[in-house]
Each structure stands twice: as C-alpha cells, then as structure tokens.
C-alpha positions as CSV (number, residue, x, y, z in Angstrom):
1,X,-10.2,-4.4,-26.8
2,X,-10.2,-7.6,-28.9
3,X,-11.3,-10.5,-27.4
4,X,-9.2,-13.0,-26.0
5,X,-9.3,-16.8,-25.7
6,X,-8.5,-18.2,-22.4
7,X,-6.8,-21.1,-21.8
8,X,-4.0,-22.5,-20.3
9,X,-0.2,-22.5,-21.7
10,X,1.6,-24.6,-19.3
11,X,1.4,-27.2,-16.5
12,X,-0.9,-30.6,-16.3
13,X,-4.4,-29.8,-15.9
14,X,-5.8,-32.7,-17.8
15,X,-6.6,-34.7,-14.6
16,X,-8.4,-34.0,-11.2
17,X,-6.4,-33.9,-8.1
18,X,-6.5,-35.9,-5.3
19,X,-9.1,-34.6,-3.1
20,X,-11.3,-35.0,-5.6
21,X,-11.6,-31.8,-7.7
22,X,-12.8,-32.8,-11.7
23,X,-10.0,-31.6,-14.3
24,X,-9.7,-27.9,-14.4
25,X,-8.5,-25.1,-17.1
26,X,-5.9,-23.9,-15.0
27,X,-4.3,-24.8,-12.4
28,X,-4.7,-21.8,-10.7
29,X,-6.4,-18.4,-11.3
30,X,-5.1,-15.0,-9.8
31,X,-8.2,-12.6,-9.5
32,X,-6.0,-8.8,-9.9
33,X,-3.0,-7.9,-11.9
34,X,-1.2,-5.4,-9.4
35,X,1.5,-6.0,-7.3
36,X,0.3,-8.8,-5.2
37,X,-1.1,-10.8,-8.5
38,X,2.0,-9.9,-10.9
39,X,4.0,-11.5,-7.9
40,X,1.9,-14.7,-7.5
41,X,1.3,-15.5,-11.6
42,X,4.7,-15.1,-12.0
43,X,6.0,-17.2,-8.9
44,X,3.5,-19.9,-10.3
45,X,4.5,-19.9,-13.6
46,X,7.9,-20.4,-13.3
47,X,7.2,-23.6,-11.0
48,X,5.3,-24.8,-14.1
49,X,1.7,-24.1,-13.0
50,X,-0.9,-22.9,-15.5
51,X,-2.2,-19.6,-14.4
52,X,-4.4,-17.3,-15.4
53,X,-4.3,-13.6,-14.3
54,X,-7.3,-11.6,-14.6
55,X,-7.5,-7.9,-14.5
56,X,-10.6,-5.5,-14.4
57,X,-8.9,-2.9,-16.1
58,X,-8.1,-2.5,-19.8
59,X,-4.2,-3.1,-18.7
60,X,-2.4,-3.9,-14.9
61,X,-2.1,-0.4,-14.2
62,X,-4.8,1.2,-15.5
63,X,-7.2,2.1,-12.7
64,X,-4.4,1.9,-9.9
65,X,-4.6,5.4,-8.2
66,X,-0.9,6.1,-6.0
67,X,1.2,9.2,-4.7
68,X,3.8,7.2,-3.5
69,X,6.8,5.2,-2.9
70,X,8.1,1.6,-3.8
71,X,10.7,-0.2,-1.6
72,X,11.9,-1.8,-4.5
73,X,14.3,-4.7,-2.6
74,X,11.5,-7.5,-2.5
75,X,12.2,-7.9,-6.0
76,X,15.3,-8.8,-5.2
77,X,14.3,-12.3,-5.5
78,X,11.6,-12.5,-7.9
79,X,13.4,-10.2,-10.4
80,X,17.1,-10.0,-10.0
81,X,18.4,-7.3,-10.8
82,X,15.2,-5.5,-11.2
83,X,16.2,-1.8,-10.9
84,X,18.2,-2.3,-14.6
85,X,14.8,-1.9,-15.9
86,X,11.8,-1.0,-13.7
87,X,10.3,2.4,-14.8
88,X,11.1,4.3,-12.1
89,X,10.5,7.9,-12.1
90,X,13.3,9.3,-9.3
91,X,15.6,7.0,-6.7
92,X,14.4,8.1,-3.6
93,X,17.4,10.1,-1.4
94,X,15.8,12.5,1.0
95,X,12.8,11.0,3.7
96,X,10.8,13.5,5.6
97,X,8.4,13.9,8.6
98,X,6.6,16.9,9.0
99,X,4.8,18.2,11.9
100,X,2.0,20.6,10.9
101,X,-0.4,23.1,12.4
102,X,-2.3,25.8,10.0
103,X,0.8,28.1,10.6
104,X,3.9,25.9,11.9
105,X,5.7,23.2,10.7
106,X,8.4,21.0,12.2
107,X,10.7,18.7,9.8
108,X,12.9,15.9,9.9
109,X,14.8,15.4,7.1
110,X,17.1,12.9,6.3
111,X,19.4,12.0,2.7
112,X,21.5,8.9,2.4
113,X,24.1,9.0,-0.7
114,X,23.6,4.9,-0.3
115,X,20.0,5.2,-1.4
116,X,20.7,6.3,-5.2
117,X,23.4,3.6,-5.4
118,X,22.0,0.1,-6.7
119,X,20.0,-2.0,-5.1
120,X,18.4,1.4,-4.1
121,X,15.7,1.9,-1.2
122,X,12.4,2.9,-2.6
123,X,11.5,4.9,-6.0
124,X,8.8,6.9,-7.0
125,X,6.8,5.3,-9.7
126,X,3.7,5.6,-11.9
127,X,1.7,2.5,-10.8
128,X,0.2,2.3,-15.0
129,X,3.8,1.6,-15.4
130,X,5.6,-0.2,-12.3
131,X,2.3,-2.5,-12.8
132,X,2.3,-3.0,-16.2
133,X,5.9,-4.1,-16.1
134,X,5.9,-6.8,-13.4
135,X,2.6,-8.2,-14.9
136,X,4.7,-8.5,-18.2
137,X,7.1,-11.0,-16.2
138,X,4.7,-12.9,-15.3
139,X,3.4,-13.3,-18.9
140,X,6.9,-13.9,-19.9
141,X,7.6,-16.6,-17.3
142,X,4.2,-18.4,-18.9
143,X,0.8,-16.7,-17.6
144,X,-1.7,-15.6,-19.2
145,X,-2.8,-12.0,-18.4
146,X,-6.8,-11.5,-19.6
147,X,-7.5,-8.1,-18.8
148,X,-11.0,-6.2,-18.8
149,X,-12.3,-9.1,-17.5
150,X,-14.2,-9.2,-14.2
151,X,-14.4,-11.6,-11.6
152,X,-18.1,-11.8,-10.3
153,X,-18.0,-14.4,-8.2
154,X,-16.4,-17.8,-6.7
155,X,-17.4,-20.2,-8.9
156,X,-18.6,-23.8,-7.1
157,X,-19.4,-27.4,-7.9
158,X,-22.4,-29.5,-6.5
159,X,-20.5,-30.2,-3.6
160,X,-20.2,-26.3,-2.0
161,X,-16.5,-26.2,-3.3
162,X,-14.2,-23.7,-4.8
163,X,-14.0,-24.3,-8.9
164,X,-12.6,-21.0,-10.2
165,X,-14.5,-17.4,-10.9
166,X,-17.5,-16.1,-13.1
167,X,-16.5,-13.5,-15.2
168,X,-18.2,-10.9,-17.3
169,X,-16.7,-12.4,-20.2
170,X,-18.9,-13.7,-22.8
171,X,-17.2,-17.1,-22.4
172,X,-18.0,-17.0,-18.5
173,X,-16.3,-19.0,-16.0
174,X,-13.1,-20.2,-15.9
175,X,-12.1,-23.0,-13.1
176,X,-8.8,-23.9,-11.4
177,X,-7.6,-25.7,-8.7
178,X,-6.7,-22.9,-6.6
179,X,-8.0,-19.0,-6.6
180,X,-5.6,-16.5,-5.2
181,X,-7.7,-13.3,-4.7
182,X,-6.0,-10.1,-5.2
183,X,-8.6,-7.8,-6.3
184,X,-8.2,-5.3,-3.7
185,X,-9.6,-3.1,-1.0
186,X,-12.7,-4.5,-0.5
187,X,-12.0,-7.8,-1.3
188,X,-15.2,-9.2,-2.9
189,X,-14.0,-12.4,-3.4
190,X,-12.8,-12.6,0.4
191,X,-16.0,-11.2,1.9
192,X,-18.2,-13.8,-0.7
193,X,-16.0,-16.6,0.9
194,X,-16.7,-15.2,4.1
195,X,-13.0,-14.5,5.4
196,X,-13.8,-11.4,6.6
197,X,-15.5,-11.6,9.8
198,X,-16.1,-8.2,10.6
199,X,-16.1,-5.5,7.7
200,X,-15.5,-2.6,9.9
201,X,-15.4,1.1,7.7
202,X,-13.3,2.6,10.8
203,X,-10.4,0.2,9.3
204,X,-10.6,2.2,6.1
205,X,-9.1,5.7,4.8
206,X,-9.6,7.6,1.5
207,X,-7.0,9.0,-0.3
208,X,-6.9,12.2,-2.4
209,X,-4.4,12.9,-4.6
210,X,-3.2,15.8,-7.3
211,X,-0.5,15.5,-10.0
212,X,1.0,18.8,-11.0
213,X,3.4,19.3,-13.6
214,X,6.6,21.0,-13.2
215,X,9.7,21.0,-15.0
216,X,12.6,19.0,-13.8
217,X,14.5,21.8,-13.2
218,X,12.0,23.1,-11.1
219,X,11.7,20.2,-8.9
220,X,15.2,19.8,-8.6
221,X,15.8,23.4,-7.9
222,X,12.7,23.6,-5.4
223,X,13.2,20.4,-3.5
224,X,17.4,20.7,-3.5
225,X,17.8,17.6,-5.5
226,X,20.0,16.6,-8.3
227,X,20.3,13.5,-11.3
228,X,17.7,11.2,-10.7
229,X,17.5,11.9,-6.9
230,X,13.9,12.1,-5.5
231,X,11.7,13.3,-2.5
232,X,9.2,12.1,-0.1
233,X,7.1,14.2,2.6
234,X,4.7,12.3,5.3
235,X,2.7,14.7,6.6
236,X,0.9,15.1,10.6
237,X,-1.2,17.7,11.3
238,X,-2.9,18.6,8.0
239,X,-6.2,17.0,7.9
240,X,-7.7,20.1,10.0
241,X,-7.9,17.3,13.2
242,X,-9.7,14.6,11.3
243,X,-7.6,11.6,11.5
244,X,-5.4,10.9,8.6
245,X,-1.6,12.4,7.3
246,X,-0.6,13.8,3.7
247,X,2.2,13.3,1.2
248,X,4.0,15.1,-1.5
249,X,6.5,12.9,-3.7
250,X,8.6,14.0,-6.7
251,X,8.5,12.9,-9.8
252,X,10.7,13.4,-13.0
253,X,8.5,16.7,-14.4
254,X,5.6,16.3,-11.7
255,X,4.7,15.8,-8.1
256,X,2.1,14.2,-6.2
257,X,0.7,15.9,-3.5
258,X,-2.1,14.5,-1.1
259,X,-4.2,13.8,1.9
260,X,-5.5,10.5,3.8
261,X,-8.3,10.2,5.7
262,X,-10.8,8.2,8.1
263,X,-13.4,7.2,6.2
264,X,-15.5,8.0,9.4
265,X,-13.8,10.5,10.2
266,X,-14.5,12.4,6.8
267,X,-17.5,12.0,7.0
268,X,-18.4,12.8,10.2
269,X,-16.6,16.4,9.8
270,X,-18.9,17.0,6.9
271,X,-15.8,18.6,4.7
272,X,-15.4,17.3,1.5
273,X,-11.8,16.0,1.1
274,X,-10.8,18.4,-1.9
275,X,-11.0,21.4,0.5
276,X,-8.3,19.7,2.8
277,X,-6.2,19.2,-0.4
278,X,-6.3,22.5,-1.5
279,X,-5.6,23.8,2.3
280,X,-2.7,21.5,2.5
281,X,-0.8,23.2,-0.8
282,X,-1.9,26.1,0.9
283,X,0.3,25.6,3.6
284,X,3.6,28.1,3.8
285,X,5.7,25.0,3.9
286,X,3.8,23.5,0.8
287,X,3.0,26.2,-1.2
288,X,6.4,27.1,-2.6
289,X,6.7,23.3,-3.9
290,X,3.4,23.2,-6.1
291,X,3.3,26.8,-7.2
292,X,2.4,27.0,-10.4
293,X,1.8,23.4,-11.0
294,X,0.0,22.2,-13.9
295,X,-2.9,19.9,-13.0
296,X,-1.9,16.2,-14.7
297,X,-4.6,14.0,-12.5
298,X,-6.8,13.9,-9.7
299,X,-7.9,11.2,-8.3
300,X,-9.2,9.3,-5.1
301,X,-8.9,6.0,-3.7
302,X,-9.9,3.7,-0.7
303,X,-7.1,2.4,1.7
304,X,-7.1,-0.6,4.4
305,X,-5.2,1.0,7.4
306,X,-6.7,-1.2,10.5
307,X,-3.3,-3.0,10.3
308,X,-2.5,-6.9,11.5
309,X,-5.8,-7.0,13.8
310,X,-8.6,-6.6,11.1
311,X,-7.1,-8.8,8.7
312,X,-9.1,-11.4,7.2
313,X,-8.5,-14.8,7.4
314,X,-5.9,-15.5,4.6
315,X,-6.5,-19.0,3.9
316,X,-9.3,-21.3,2.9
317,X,-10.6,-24.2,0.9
318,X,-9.0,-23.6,-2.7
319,X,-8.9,-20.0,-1.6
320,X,-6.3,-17.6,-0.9
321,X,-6.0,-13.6,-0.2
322,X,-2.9,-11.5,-0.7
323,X,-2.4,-7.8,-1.0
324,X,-4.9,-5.3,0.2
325,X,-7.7,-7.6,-0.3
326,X,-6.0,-8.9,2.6
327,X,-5.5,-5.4,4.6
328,X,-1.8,-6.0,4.3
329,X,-1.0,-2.2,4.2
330,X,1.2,-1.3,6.6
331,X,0.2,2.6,8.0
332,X,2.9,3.3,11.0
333,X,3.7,6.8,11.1
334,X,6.7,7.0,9.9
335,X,6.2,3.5,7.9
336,X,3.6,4.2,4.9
337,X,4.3,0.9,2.9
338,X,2.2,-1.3,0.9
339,X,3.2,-2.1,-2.4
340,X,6.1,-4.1,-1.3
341,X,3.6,-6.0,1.2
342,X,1.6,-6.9,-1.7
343,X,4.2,-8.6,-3.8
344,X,5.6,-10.2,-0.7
345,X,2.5,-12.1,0.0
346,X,1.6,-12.4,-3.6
347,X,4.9,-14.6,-3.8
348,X,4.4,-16.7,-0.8
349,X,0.7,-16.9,-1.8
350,X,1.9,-18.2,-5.0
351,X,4.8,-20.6,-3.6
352,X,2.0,-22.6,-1.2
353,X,-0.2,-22.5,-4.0
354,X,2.2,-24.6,-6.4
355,X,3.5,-26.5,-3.2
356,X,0.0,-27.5,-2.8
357,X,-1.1,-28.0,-6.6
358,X,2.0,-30.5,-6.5
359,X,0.6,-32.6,-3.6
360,X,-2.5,-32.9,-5.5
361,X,-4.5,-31.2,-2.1
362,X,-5.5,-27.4,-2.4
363,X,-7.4,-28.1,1.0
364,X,-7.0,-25.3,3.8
365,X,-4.5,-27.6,5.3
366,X,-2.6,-28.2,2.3
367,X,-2.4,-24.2,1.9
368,X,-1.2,-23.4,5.2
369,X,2.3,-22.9,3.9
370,X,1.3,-19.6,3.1
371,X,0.8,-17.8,6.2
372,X,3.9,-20.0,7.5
373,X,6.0,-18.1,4.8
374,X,4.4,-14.8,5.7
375,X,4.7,-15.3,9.2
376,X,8.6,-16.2,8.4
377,X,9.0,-13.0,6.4
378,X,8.6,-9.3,7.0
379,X,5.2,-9.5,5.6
380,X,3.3,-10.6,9.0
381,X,5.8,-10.2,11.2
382,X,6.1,-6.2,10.3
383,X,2.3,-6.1,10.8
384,X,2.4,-8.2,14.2
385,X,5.1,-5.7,15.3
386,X,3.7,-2.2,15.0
387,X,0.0,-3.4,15.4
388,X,-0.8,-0.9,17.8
389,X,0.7,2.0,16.0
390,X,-2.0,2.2,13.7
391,X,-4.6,3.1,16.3
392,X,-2.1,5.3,18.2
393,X,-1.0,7.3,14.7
394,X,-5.3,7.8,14.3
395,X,-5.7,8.8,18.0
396,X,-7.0,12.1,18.9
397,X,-4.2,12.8,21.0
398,X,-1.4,12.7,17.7
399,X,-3.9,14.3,15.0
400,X,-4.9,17.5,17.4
401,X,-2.9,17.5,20.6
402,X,0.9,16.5,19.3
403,X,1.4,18.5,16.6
404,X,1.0,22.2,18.3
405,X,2.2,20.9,21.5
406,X,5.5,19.8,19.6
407,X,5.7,23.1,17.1
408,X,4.8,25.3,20.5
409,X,8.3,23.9,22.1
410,X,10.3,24.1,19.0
411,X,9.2,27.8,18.4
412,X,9.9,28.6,21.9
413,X,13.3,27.0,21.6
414,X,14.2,29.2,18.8
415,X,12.4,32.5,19.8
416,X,14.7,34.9,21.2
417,X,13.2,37.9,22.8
418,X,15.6,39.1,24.9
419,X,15.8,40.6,27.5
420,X,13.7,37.4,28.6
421,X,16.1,35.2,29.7
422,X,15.5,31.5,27.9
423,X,13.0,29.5,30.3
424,X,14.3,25.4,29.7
425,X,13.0,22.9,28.5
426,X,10.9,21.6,30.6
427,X,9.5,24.6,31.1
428,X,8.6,24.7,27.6
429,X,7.2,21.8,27.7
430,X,4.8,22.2,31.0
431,X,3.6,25.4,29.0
432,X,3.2,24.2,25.9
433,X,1.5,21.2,27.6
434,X,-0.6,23.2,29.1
435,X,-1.9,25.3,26.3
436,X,-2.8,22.6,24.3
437,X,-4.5,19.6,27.1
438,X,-1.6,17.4,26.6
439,X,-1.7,15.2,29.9
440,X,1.7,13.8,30.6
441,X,0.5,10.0,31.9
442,X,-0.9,10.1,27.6
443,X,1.9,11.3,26.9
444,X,4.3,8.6,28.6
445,X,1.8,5.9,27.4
446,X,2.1,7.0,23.6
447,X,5.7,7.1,24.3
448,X,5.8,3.8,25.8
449,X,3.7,2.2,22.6
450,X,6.0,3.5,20.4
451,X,9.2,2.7,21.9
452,X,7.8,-1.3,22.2
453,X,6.8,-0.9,18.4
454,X,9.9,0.8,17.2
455,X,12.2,-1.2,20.0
C-alpha cells in the first residue's frame, strides 16, 4: 500500500490549548477504524475537529472476524437514513433461541413483518463491508483514515502527559489533543494507560466461526425465508458443558455458523474449539441447514463478555476508551449485541471529545461528558441493567443443568404412550428435576435474576 502523508484537513490546531498542551497535528486521533472509531472520526469531524483515524489493517474491515447481527437503528442519528445504502446482506425477520442437548433441541421462534420494513431491526452484514462503509463517512465528513498503521504506544511530553500515539509508520508519531482508543479487545492502549485495573481472562470468550456457501435458493428454501428476509439462531447447550452459546446467521448465498467460549473454560476442558464446531453442525437440528456447504472462511476471534462490572475506567487525561477496548459488549442470553454499543459510545466518545477540544481543556474533568452521555443512553444503562446476566448465562447450572432439564419436560409434554395416562406438569418437572440435580431454591434464584434484569 502506498504511503500516505498525515496531516490534518480541518479544524485549528495551530495553537496549544489552555491547560497547557504545545500545538498539536490534530486535534484528535482515533486509534481503530471499526464501528466505535468510524462513529467517533466522523462525530468529530463534522463538529470541525481535525482527526485522524488509524487502522492496523490494510482497510476498516479487513481483519474484523463476525457471524452476526447489526441493530442498525443507532445510525439513526449519525447517518440518516442509513439503510438506503449500508451493505447489508439479509433484513433480519425471524429471532431464535434454542435449547440444546447432543440429541434434543427446544426453539423459540419468533418473525415480525415490521422488521423488513424501513428503519429495520438488525441485518446481517460482512463486517469488511459494514466497516468499510461507515469509515468512508467519516472521511467524507473531513477525517483522515491512515490505514496499516499501528499504534505502539501513548505518546507523552516531559511532563508525564498524553501527546498522541507512536506508530510503526516510518514518519512515527503523530500528536493530538485528545486520543480516543478504539483498538479493541485487549485494549493496549487502555491497559498502557493503566485503566484497566484488573485484566481478568475469565472476562473473555473466543469465538469460532465457519462461512459456508449456499445458494440463495437454498437458504431461503431451508430456513423458510423469502426476498431479502434473513435468520438468526442463539444457541444453549452446545459447547459440550463448557460455558459459552453458538450461532448460525444467514446470509445472501452463505451462512455463518459458530461457537463461543470461556477462554478458561476452553482451556481447561483440553478440547480444541474446531471439534465443538464441527459437533454443533452435527447436530440433527443443524445439520440440515449447512449440508453441503462450501467452506468460504474460518476464522477465530477474542470477545469481552464480563459485562458492566469489568469495564475499565473510560476516561482519563487526554484519553478516552470506546467499543470493546472498553468491554462494552453486551452477552445477555437472549441479548448478543455489540456492534451497536460500539458506535454508541464511539459517538458520545467523540461528542465530549469536541466539547472538550472547544473549551481548550482535554483534562479528565473536562472529558467527563462522556460517560454522562453513556450513562444517559442505552449504552451504560443496558450494561448496568442486565449486569448480572452475564455470570448467570456462564453458570454451571444454565450450560449443563437447564438445558436437559428443560428438553426432558418438553419431550415428556409431547410423548404420548398411552395407555399411561399424562402425569402434569409438575410432575414433569419434579422428575426431570430430579434426573438432572436441578435444585428448585437455584432454580427460583436464576428465575428471580432474570425476572429483575428482564423486569
């Protein structure tokens, strides 16, 4: 890739600011060009800030690794009208949850008509594209995207403060007022500036995922769907008791098809994670949906699943975190979302960032603004909600115990072996409970978590 010059296109950086800070290249540097750092370049920009966005890859998009779903309406906003020309692959009309053992499985299934109508609910997408195409209106509204470019470190002046970022680019650093970092799970620029206070791997799953080709007619034929409507499975049960879910999402000619799991877990269990994929298409209730499925991609990827209680701190001197390098990935059972938390706090990361660049004070006071937005908005206030469901979807309890006990009553429900005469419910239930060490004061207390969380 040719080289590229860096420096700014817009916005007053000739001077320092008031707290002291020596005149800069830009006012502000985003460190990631996904969702998150699209959304904060391009909220900066059009307030007039210079802003550089950085990406590692050799486009936004290009190492992004996703099986899943956008929820498309906190665009609404930041690009009106947006679904007139994001490249979506299908409008999402039917959501699934499936209960799995190694030869059950228990679904809900719900379709909406309203979801294929604009402004939508979620789409599948190919993150090389959906990424590519909100960095582009960022660069549009006046950023300047530098891709294969690494950010090695904060950079700092004599006095201990935040500058900018070292890069891997011959021309080397590059300073700014304010750094929003965005590079992802693992934040390195959020652990260098110390945010995270404890870096716990329990707080951290690994995702596996295949693309198969199909034709559309296929898909649509398989999954009962028609026109551009699409299909998306969250799996229980599948993981052979180590705790983590699967997926399987439609695309136009392909689906993804996947698993999640603990880190820990994982590893403890000593099975390498491409066995519990291929068991999972295995599966009678999965197999008929990937047969003869062309292999497109495999790939793998780290997730930040510990929720609203591992998160690092968000703000600091010249400094803030948005996306998954802030663990703002929101894994609640029936809630798998995280893209659309990434562009929400990428936004309100770049709103305080030009409210503060305006006052002349990038100071952790001065950025505050951001979590105050966050906190206002779905972004923290989702995670605050269902912080405990996180734990309680990992448990032992709903990866081994729930998923049996739950298939065990259904089957009995719909067994009839006359001349037997049907038992009840709660019979069925006392059994099945019994079979499979479900205790009924765990059973209540689960409850009770969800029904505050979901309440």
């Amino acid at each position: 890739m040719p080289d590229v010059a860096v420096k700014p296109t817009t916005g007053d950086t000739t001077g320092g600011s008031r707290d002291g800070t020596p005149p800069a290249a830009f006012d502000a540097i985003v460190v990631g060009a996904g969702p998150a750092g699209a959304a904060a370049a391009l909220t900066l920009a059009r307030a007039g800030k210079s802003v550089a966005l950085l990406e590692r890859g050799i486009f936004p998009g290009a190492k992004n690794m996703y099986g899943g779903v956008v929820y498309g309406r906190v665009l609404d906003h930041l690009v009106p009208n947006w679904w007139q020309d994001v490249p979506y692959q299908r409008w999402v009309s039917r959501r699934a949850t499936m209960l799995m053992t190694p030869t059950q499985s228990l679904t809900i299934d719900y379709r909406s008509d309203r979801w294929i109508e604009a402004p939508y609910n979620g789409m599948t997408a190919y993150r090389a594209d959906f990424d590519a195409w909100l960095a582009a209106k960022a660069e549009e509204a006046g950023a300047t995207l530098v891709c294969s470019t690494t950010a090695t470190s904060l950079l700092r002046g004599a006095d201990g403060r935040i500058r900018g970022v070292s890069t891997d680019r011959p021309d080397g650093d590059l300073t700014a007022r304010v750094v929003i970092a965005c590079d992802g799970v693992n934040s390195f620029l959020a652990k260098s500036a110390g945010l995270y206070q404890a870096f716990d791997p329990s707080n951290f799953t690994v995702a596996v995922k295949e693309v198969l080709r199909l034709p559309r007619e296929v898909i649509d034929e398989r999954c009962r769907l028609t026109g551009d409507e699409g299909l998306d499975i969250e799996i229980v049960g599948c993981t052979a008791g180590i705790p983590g879910g699967g997926f399987f999402y439609t695309n136009r000619d392909s689906v993804a098809v996947g698993i999640v799991v603990s880190v820990i877990g994982l590893a403890a269990a000593r099975v390498r994670p491409e066995k519990l994929l291929a068991d999972l298409k295995k599966h009678p209730s999965i197999a008929p949906l990937v047969r003869d499925g062309e292999l497109l991609e495999y790939s793998a990827h780290t997730i930040p699943e510990g929720g609203y209680d591992v998160m690092p701190e968000l703000v600091g001197d010249r400094l803030l975190i948005a996306g998954d390098a802030a663990a703002m990935c929101l894994a609640a059972g029936i809630w798998l979302e995280g893209v659309n938390f990434a562009i929400g706090s990428g936004a309100a990361a770049g709103e305080a960032a030009a409210e503060a660049l305006d006052q002349g004070d990038a100071s952790v006071a001065a950025l505050a603004g951001y979590r105050r937005r966050i906190e206002a908005n779905f972004v923290l206030a989702d995670h605050r909600k269902f912080r405990r469901v996180p734990h309680l979807i990992m448990s032992e309890r709903v990866q081994r115990q729930y998923p049996p006990f739950v298939c065990d009553i259904v089957e009995k429900m719909f067994t009839v072996d006359n001349p037997t005469p049907k038992l009840g419910l709660r019979r069925w239930a006392n059994d099945a409970r019994r079979t499979h060490g479900v205790r009924l004061r765990d059973l209540l207390r689960d409850g009770a978590v969800g029904l505050r969380s979901f309440g």
